[in-house]
Gaussian input, Z-matrix of N, CA and C with variables (Angstrom, degrees):
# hf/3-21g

backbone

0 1
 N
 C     1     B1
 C     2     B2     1     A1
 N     3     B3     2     A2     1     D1
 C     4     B4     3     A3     2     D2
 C     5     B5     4     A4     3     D3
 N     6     B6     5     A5     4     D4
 C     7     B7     6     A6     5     D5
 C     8     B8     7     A7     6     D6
 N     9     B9     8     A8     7     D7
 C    10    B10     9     A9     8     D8
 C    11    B11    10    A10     9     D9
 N    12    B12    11    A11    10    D10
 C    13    B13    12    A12    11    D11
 C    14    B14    13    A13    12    D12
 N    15    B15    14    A14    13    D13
 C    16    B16    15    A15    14    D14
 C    17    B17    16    A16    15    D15
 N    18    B18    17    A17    16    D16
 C    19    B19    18    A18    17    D17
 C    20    B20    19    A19    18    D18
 N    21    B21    20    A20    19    D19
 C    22    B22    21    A21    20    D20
 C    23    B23    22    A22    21    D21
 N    24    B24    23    A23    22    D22
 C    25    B25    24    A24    23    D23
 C    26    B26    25    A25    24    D24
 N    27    B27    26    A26    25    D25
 C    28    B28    27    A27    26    D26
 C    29    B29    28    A28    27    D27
 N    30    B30    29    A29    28    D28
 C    31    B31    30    A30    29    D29
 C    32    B32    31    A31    30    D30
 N    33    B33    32    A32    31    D31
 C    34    B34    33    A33    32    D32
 C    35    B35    34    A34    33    D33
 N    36    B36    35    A35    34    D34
 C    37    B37    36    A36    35    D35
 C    38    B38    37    A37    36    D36
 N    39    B39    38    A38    37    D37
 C    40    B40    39    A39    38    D38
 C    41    B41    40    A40    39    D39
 N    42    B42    41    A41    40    D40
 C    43    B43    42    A42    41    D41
 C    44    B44    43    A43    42    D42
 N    45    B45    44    A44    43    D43
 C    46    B46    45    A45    44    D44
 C    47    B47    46    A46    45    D45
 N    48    B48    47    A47    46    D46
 C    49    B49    48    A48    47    D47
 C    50    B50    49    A49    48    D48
 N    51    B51    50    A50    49    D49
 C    52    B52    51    A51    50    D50
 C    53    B53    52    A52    51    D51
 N    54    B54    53    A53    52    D52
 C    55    B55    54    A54    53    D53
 C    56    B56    55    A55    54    D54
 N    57    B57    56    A56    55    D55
 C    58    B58    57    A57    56    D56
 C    59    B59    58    A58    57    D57
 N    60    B60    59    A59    58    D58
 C    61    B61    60    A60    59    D59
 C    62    B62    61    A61    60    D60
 N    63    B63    62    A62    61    D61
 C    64    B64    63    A63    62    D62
 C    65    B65    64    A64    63    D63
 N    66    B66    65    A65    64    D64
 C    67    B67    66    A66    65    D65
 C    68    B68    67    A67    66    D66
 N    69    B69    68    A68    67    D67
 C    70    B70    69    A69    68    D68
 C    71    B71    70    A70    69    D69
 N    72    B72    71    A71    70    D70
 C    73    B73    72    A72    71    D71
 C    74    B74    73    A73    72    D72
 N    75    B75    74    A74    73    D73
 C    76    B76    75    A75    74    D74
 C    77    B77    76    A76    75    D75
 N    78    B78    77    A77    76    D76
 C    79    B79    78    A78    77    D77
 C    80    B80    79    A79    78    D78
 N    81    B81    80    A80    79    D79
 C    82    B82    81    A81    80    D80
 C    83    B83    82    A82    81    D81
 N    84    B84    83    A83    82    D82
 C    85    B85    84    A84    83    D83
 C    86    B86    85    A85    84    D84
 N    87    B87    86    A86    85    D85
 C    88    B88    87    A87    86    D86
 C    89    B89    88    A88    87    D87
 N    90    B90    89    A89    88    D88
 C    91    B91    90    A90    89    D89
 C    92    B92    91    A91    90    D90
 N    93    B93    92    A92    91    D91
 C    94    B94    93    A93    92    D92
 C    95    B95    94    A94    93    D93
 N    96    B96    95    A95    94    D94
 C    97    B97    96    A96    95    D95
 C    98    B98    97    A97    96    D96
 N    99    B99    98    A98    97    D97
 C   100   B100    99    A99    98    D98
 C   101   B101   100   A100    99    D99
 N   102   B102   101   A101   100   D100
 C   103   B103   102   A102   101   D101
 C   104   B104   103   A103   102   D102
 N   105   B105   104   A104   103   D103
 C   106   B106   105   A105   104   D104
 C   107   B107   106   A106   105   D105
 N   108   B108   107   A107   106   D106
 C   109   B109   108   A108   107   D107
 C   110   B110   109   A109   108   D108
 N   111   B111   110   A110   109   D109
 C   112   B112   111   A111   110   D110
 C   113   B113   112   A112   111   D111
 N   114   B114   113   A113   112   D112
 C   115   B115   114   A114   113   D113
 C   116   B116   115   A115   114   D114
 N   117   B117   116   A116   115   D115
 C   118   B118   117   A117   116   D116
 C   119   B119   118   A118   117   D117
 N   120   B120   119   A119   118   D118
 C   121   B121   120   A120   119   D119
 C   122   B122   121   A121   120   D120
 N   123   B123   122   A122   121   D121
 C   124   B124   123   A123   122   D122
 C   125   B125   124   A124   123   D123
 N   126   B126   125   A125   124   D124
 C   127   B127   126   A126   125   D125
 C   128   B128   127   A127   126   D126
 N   129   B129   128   A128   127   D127
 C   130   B130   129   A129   128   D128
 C   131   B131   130   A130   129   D129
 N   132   B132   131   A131   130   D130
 C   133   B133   132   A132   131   D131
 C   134   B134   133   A133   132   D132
 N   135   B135   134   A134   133   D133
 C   136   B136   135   A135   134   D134
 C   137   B137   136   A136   135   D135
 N   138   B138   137   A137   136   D136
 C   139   B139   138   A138   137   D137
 C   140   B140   139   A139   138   D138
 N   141   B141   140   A140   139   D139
 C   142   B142   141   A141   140   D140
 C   143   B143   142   A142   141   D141
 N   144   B144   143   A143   142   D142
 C   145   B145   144   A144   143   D143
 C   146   B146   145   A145   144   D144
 N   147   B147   146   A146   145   D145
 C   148   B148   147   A147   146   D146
 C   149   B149   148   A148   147   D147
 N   150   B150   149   A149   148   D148
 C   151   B151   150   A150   149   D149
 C   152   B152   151   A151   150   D150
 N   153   B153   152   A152   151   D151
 C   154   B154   153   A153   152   D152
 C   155   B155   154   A154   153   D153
 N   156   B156   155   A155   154   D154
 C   157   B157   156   A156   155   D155
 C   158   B158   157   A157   156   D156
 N   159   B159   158   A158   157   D157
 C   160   B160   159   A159   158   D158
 C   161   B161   160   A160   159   D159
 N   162   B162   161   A161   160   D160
 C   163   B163   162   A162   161   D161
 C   164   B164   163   A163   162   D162
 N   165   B165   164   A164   163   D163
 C   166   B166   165   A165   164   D164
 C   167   B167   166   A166   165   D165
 N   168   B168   167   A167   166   D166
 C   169   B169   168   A168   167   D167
 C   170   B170   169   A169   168   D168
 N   171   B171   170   A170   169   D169
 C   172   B172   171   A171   170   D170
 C   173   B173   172   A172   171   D171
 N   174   B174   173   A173   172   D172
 C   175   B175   174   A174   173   D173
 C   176   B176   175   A175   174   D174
 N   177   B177   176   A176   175   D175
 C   178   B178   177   A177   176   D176
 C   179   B179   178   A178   177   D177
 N   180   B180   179   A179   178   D178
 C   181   B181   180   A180   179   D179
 C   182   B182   181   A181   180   D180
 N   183   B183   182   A182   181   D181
 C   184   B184   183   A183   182   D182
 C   185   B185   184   A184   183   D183
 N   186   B186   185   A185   184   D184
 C   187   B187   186   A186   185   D185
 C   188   B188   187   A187   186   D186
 N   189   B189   188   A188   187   D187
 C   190   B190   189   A189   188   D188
 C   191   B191   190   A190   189   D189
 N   192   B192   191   A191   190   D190
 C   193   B193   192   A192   191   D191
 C   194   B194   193   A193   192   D192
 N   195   B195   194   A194   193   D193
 C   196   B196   195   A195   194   D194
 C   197   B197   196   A196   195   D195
 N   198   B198   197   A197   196   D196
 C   199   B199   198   A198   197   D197
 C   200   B200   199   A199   198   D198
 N   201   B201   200   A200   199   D199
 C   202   B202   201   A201   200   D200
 C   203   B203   202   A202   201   D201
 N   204   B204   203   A203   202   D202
 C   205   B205   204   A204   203   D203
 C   206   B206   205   A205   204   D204
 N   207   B207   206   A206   205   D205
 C   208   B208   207   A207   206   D206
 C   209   B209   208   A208   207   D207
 N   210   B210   209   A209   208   D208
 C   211   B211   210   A210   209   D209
 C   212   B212   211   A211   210   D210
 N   213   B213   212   A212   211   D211
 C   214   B214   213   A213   212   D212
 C   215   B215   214   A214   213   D213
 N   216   B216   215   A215   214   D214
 C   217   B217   216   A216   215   D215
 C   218   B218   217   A217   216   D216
 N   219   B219   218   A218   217   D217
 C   220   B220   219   A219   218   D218
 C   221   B221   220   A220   219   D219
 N   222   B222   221   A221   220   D220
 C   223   B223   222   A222   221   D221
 C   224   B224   223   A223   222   D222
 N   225   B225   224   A224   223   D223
 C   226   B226   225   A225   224   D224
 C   227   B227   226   A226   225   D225
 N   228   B228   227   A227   226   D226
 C   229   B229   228   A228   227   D227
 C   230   B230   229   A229   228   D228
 N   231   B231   230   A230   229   D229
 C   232   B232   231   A231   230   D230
 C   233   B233   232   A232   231   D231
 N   234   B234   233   A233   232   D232
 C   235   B235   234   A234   233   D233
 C   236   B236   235   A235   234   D234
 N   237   B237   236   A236   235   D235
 C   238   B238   237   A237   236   D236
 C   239   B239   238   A238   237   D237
 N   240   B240   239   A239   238   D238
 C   241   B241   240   A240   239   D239
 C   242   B242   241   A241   240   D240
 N   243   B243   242   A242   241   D241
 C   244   B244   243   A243   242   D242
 C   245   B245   244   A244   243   D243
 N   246   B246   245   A245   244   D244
 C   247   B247   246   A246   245   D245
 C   248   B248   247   A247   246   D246
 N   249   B249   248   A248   247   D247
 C   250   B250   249   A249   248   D248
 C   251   B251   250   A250   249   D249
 N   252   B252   251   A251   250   D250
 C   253   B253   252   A252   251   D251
 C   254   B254   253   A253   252   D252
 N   255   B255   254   A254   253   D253
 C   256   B256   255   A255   254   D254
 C   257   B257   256   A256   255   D255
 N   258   B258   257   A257   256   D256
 C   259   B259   258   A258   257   D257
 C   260   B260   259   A259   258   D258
 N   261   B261   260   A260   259   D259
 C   262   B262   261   A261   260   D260
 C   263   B263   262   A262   261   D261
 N   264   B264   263   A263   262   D262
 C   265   B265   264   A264   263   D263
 C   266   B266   265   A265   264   D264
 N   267   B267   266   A266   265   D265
 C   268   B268   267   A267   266   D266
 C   269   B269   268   A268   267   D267
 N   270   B270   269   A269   268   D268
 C   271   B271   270   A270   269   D269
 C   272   B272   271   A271   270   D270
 N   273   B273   272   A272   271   D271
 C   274   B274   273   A273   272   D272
 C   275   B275   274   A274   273   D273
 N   276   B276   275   A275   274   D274
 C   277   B277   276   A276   275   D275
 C   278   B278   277   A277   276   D276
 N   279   B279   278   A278   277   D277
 C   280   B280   279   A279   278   D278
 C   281   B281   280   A280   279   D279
 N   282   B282   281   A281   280   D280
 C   283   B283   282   A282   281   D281
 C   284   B284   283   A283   282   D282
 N   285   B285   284   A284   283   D283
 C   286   B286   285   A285   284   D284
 C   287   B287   286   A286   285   D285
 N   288   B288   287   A287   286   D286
 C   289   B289   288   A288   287   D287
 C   290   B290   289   A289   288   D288
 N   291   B291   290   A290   289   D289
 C   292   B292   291   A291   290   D290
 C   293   B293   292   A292   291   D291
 N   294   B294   293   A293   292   D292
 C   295   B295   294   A294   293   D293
 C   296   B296   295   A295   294   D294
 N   297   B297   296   A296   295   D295
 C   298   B298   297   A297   296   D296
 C   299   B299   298   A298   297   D297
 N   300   B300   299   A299   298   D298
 C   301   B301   300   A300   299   D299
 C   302   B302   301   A301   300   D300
 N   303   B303   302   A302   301   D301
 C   304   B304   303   A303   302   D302
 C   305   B305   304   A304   303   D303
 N   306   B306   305   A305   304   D304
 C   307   B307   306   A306   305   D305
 C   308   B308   307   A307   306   D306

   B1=1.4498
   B2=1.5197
   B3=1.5191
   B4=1.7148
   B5=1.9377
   B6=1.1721
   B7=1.7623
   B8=1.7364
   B9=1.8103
   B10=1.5301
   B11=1.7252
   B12=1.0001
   B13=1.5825
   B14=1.5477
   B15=1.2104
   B16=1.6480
   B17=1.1088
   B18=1.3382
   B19=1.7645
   B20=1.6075
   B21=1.3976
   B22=1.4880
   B23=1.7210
   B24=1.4377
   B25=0.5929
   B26=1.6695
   B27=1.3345
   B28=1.4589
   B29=1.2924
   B30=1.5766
   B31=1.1872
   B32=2.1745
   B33=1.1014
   B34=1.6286
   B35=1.8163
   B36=1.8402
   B37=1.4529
   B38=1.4844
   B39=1.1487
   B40=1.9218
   B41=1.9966
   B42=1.2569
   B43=1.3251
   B44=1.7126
   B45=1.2929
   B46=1.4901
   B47=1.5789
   B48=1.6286
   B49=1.4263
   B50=0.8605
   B51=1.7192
   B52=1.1188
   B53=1.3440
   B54=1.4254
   B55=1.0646
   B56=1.7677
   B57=0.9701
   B58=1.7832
   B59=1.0342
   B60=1.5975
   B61=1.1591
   B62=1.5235
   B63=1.6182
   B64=1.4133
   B65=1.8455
   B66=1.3916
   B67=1.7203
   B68=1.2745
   B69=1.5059
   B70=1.5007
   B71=1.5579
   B72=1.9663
   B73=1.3791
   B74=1.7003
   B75=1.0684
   B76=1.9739
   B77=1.6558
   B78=1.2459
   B79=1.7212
   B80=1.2781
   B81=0.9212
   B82=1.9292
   B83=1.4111
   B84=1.4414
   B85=1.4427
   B86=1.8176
   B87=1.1025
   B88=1.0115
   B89=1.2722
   B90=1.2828
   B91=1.6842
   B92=1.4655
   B93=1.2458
   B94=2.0637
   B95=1.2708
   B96=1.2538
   B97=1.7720
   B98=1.7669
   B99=1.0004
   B100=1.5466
   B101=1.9009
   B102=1.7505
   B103=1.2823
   B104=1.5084
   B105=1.2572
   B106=1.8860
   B107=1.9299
   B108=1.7166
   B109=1.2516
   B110=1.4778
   B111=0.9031
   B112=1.4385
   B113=1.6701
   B114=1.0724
   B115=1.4071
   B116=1.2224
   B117=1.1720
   B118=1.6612
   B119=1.5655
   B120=1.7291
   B121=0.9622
   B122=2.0235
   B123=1.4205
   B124=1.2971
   B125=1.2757
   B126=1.5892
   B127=1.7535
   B128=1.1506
   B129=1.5513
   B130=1.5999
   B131=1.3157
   B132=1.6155
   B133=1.6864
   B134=1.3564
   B135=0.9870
   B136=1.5491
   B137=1.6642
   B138=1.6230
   B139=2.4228
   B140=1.2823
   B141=1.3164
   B142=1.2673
   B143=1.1123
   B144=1.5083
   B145=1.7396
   B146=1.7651
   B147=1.6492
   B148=1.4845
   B149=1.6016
   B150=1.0534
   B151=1.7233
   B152=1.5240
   B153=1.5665
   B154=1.2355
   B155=1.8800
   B156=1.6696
   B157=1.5263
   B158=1.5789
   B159=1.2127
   B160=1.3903
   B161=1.6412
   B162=1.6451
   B163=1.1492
   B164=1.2046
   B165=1.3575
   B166=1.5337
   B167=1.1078
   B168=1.2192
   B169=1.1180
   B170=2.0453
   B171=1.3334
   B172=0.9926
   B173=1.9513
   B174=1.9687
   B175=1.2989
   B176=1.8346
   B177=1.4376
   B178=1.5146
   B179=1.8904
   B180=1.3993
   B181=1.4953
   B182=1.5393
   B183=1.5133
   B184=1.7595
   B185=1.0967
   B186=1.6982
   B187=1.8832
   B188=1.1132
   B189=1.0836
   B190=1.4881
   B191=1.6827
   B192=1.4901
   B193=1.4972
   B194=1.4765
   B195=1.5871
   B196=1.0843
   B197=1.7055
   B198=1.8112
   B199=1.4453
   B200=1.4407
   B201=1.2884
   B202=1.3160
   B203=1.8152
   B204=1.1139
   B205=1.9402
   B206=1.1907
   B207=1.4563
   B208=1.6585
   B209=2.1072
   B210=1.1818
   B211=1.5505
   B212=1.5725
   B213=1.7490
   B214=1.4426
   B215=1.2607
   B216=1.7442
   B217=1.0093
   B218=1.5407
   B219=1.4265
   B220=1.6350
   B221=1.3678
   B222=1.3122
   B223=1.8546
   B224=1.7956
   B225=1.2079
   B226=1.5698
   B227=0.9007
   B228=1.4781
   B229=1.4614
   B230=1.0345
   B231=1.1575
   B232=1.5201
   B233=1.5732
   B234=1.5273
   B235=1.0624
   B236=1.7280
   B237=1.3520
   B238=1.4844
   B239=1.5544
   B240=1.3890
   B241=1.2487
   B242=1.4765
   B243=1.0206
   B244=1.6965
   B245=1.2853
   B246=1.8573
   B247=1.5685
   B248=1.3816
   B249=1.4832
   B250=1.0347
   B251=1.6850
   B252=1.2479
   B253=1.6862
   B254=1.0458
   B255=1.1671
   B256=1.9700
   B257=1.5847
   B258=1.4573
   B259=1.6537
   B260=1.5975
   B261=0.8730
   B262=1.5857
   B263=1.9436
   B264=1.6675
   B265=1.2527
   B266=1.6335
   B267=0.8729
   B268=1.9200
   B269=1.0341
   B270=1.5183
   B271=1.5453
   B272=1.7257
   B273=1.1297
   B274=1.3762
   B275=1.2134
   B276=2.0486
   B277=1.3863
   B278=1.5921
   B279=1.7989
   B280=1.5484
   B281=1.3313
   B282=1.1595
   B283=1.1515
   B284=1.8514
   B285=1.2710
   B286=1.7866
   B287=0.8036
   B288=1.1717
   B289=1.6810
   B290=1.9644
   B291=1.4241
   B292=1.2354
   B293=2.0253
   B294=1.9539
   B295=1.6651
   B296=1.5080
   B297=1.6209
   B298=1.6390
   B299=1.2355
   B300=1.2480
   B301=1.6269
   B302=1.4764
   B303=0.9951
   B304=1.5426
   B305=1.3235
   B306=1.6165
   B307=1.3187
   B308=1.4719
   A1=109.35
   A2=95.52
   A3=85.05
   A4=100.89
   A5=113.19
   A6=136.14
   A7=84.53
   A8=83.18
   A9=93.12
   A10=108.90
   A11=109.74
   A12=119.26
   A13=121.93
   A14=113.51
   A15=120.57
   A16=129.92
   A17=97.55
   A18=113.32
   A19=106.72
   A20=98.50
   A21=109.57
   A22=121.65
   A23=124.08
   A24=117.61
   A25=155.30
   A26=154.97
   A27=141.03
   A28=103.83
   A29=108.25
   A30=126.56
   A31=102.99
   A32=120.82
   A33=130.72
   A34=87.31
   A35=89.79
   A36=92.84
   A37=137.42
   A38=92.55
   A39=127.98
   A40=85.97
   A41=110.17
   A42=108.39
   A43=120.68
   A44=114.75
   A45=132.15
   A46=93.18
   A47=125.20
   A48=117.09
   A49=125.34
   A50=116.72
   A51=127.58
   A52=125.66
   A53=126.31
   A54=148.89
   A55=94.18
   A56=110.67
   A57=114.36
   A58=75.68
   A59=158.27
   A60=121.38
   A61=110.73
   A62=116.56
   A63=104.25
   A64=124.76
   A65=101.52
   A66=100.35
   A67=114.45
   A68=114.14
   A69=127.90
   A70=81.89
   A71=95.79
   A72=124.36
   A73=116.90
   A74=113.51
   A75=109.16
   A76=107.14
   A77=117.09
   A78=96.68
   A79=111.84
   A80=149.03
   A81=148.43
   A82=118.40
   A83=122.78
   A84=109.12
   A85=115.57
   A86=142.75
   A87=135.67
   A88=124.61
   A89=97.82
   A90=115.99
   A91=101.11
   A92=117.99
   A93=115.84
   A94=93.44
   A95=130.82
   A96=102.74
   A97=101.07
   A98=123.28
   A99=137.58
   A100=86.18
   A101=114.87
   A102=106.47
   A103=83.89
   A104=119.06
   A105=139.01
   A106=94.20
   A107=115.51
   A108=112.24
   A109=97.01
   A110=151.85
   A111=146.29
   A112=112.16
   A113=124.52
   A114=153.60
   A115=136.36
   A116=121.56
   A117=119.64
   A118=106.43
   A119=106.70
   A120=138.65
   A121=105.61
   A122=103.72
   A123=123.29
   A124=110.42
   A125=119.83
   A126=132.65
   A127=82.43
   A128=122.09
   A129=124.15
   A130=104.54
   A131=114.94
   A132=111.19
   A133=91.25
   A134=160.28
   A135=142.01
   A136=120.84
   A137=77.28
   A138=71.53
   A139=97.78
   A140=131.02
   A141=116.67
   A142=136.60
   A143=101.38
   A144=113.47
   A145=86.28
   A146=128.72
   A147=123.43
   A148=95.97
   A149=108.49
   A150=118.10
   A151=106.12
   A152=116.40
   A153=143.45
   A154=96.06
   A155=98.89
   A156=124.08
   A157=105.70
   A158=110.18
   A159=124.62
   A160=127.64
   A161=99.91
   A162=96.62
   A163=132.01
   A164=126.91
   A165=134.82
   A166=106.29
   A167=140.45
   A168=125.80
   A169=110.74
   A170=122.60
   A171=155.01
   A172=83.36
   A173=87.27
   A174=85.59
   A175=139.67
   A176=129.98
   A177=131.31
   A178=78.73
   A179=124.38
   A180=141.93
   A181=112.52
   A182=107.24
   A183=120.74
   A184=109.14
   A185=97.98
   A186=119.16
   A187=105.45
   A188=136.97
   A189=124.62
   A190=102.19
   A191=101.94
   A192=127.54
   A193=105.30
   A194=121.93
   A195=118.30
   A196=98.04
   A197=92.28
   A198=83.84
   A199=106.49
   A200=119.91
   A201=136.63
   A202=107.40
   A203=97.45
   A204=93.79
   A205=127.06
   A206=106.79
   A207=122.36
   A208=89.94
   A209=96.61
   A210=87.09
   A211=144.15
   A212=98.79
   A213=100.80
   A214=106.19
   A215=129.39
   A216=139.66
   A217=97.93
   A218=130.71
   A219=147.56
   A220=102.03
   A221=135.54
   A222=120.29
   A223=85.08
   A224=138.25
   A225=115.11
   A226=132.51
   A227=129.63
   A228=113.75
   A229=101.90
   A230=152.66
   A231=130.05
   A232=101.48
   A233=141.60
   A234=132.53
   A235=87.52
   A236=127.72
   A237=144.56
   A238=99.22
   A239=126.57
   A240=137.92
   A241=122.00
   A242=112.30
   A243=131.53
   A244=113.97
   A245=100.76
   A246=101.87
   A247=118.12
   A248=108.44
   A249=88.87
   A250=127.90
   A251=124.52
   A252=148.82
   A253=93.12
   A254=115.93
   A255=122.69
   A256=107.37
   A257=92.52
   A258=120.92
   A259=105.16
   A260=125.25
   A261=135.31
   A262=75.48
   A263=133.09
   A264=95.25
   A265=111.65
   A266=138.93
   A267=122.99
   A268=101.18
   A269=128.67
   A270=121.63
   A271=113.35
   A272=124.27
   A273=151.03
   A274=91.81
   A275=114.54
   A276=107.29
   A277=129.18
   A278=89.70
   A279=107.09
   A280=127.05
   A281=100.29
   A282=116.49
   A283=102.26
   A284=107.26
   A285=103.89
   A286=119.50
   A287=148.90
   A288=138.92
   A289=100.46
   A290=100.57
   A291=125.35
   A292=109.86
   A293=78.86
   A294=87.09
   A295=118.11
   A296=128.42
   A297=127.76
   A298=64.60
   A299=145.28
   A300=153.00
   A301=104.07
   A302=135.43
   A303=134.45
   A304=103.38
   A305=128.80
   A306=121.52
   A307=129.73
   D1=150.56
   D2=-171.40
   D3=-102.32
   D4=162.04
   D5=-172.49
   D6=-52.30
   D7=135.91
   D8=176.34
   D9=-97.17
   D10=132.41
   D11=-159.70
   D12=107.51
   D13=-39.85
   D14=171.02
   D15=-41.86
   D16=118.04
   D17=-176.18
   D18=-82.12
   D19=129.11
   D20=163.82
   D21=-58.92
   D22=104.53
   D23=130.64
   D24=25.05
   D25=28.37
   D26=-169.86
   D27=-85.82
   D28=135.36
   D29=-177.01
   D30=-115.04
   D31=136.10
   D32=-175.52
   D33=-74.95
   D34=143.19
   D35=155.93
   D36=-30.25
   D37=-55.90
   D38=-171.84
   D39=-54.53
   D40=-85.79
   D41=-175.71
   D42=-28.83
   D43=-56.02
   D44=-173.53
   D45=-54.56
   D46=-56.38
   D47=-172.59
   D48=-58.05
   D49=-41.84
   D50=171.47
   D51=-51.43
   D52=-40.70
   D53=-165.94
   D54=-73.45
   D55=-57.29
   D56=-167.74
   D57=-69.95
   D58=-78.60
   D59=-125.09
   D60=-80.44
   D61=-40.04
   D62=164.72
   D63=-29.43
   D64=-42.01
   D65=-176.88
   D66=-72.78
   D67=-19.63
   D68=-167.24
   D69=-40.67
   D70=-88.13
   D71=-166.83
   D72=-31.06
   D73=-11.88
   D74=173.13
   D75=53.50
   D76=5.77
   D77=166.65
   D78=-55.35
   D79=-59.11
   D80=169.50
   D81=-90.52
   D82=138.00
   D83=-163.70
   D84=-73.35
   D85=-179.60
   D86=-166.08
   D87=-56.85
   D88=-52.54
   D89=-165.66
   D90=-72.89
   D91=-9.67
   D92=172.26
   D93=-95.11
   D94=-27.31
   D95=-177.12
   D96=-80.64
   D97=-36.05
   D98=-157.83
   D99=-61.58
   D100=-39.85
   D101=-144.77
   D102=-85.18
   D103=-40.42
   D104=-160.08
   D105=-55.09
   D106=-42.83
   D107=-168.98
   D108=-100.84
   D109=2.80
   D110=158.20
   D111=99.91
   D112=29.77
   D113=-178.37
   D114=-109.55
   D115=102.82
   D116=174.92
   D117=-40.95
   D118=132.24
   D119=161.00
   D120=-19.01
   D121=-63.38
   D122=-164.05
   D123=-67.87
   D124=-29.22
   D125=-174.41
   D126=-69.77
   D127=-79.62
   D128=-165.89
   D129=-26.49
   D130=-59.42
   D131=-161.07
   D132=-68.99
   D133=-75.00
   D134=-173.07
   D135=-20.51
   D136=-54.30
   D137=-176.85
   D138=-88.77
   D139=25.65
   D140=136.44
   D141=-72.31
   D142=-46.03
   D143=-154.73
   D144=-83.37
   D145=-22.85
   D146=-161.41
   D147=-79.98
   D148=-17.41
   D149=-166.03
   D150=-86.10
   D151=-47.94
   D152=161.58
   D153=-27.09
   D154=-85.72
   D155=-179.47
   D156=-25.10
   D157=-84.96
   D158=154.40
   D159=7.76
   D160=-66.21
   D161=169.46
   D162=-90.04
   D163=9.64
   D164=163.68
   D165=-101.32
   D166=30.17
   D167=154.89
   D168=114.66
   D169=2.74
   D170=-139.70
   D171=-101.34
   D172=153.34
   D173=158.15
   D174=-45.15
   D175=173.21
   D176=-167.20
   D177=-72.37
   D178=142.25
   D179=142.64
   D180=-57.60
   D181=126.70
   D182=-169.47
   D183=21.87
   D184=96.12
   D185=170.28
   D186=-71.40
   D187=-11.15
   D188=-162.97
   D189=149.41
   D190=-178.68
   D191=-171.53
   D192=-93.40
   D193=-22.85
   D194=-173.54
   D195=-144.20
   D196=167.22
   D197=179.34
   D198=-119.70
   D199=173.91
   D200=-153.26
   D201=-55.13
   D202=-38.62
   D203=173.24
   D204=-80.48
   D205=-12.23
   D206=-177.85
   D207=-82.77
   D208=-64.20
   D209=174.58
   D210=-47.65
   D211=-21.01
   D212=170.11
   D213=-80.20
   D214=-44.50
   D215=-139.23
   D216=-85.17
   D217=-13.42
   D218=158.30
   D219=-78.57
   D220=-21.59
   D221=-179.59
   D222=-102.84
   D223=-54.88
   D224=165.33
   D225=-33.64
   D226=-44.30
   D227=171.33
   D228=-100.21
   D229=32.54
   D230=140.78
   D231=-100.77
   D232=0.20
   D233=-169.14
   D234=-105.22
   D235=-9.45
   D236=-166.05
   D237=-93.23
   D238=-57.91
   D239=150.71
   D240=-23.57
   D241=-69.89
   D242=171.80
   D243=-34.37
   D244=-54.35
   D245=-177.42
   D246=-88.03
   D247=-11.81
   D248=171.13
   D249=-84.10
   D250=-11.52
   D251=139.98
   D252=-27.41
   D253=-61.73
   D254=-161.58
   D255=-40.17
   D256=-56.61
   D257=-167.03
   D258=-59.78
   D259=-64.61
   D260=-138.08
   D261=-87.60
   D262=-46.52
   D263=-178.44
   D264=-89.03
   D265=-3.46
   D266=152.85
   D267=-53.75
   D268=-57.24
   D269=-172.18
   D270=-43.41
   D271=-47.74
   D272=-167.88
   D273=-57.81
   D274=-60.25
   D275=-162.31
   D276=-86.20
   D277=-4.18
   D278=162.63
   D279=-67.21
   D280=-16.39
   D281=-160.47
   D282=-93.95
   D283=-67.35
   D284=150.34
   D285=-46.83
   D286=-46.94
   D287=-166.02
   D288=-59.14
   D289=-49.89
   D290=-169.56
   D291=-37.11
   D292=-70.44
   D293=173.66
   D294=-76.57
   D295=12.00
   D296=174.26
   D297=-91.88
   D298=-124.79
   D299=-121.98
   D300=-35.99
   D301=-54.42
   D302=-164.45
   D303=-59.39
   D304=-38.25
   D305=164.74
   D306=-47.77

């Protein structure tokens, strides 16, 4: 389980490449570069193996901070938000229109 309160982390492309490629080269074993850049052992081994992938022909290495369902599911509810604004002022103006006519 991960620390309750703990902030995630974002690391820049540039950093992540850099980082794998330092591990590429094996002058220090993993777990000292992972500790030297402030990174779990296990992150490193990830943007390795994605960097690895990458270069055979493999998906682009760290697409982003988020992934593709997290991003729709942030333009849904804010497009959910919107309408619901939408709603409550027609409601409002139904509601005036309502009491101008009854006069």
């Amino acid at each position: 389980m991960g620390k309750k309160g703990a902030e995630r982390r974002n690391y820049s492309k540039e950093f992540k490449t850099e980082a794998a490629a330092l591990a590429e080269k094996r002058e220090k074993p993993i777990s000292r570069i992972a500790v030297d850049l402030g990174v779990n052992e296990s992150v490193l081994r990830r943007w390795m193996q994605q960097a690895r992938e990458a270069s055979q022909g493999g998906p682009p290495p760290f697409p982003g901070h988020g992934r593709p369902r997290d991003e729709e599911s942030a333009r849904l509810r804010k497009e959910v938000k919107f309408l619901r604004e939408a709603d409550e002022i027609l409601k409002k103006a139904a509601v005036i229109s309502a009491q101008s006519e009854s006069r």
